[in-house]
C-alpha atoms as a printed R data frame, in Angstrom:
   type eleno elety resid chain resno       x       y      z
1  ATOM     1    CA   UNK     A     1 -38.932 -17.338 12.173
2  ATOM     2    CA   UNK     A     2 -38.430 -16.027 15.529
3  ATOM     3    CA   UNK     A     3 -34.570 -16.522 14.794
4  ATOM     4    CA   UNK     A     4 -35.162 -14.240 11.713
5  ATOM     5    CA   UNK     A     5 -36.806 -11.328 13.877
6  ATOM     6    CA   UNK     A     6 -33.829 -11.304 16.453
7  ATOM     7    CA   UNK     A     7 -31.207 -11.199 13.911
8  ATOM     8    CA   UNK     A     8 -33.019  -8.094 12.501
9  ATOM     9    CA   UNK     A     9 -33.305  -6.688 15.792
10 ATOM    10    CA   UNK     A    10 -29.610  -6.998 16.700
11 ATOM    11    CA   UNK     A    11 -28.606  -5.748 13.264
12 ATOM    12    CA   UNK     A    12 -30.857  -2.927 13.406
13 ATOM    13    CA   UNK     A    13 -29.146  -1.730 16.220
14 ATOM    14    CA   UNK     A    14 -25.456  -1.790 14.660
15 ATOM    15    CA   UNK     A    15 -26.806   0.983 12.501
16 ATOM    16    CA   UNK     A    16 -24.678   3.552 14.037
17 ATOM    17    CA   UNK     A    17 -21.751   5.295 12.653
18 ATOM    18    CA   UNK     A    18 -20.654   6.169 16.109
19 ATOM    19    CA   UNK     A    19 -16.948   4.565 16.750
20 ATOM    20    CA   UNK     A    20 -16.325   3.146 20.462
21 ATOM    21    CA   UNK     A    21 -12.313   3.825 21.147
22 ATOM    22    CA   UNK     A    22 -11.575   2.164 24.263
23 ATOM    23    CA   UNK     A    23  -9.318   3.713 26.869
24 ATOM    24    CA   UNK     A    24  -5.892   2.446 26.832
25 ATOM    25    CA   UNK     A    25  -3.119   3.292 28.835
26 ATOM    26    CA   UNK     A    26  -0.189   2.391 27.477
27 ATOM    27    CA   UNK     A    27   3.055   3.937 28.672
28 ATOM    28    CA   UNK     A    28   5.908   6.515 26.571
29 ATOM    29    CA   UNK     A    29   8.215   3.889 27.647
30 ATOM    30    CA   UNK     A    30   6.399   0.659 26.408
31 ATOM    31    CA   UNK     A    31   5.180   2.755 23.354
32 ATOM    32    CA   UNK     A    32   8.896   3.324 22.486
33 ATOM    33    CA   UNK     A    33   9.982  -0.417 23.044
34 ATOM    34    CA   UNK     A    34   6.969  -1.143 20.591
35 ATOM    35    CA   UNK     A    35   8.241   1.257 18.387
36 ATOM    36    CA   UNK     A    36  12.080  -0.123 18.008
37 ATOM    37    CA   UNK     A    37  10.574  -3.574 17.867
38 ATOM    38    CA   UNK     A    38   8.232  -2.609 14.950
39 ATOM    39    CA   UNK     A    39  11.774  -1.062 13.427
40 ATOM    40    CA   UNK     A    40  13.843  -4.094 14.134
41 ATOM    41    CA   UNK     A    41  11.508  -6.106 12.566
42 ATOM    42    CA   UNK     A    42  11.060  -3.946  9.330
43 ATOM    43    CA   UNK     A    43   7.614  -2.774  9.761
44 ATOM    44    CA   UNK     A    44   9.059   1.067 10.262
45 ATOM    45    CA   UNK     A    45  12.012   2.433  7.903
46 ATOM    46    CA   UNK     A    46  14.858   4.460 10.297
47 ATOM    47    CA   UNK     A    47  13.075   7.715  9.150
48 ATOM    48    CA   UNK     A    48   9.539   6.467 10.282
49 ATOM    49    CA   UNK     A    49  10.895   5.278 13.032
50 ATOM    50    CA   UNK     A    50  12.469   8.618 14.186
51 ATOM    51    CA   UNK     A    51   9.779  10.260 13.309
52 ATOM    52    CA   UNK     A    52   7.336   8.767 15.664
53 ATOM    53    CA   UNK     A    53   9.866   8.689 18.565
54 ATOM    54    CA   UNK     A    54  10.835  12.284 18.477
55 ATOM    55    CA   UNK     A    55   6.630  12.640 18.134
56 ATOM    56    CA   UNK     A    56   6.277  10.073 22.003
57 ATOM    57    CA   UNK     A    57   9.007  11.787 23.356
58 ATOM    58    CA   UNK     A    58   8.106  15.659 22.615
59 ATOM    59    CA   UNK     A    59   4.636  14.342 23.889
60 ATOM    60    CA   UNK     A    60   5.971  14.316 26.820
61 ATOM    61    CA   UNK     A    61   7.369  17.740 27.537
């Protein structure tokens, strides 16, 4: 029973729509070497992969 009344509790207080994004810093450099192996492994085309690295590197400027 008392079980029961703390699960409700906790769940109650996930009602929130609010999204948590925590801070991550992550370099251009690392993000790019993430990005070719992402393309080298087939997960981006060429063209998605260009894409995103013109969009790091203009980020930049």
């Amino acid at each position: 029973m008392v079980a029961g009344a703390m699960a409700t509790a906790f769940l109650a207080g996930c009602a929130s729509d609010e999204v948590v994004r925590a801070r991550v810093d992550v370099t251009i450099g690392q993000q790019l070497i993430d990005l070719k192996k992402a393309r080298d492994a087939g997960a981006l085309t060429a063209d998605e992969y260009d894409r995103q690295r013109r969009r790091l590197i203009d980020s930049v400027r």
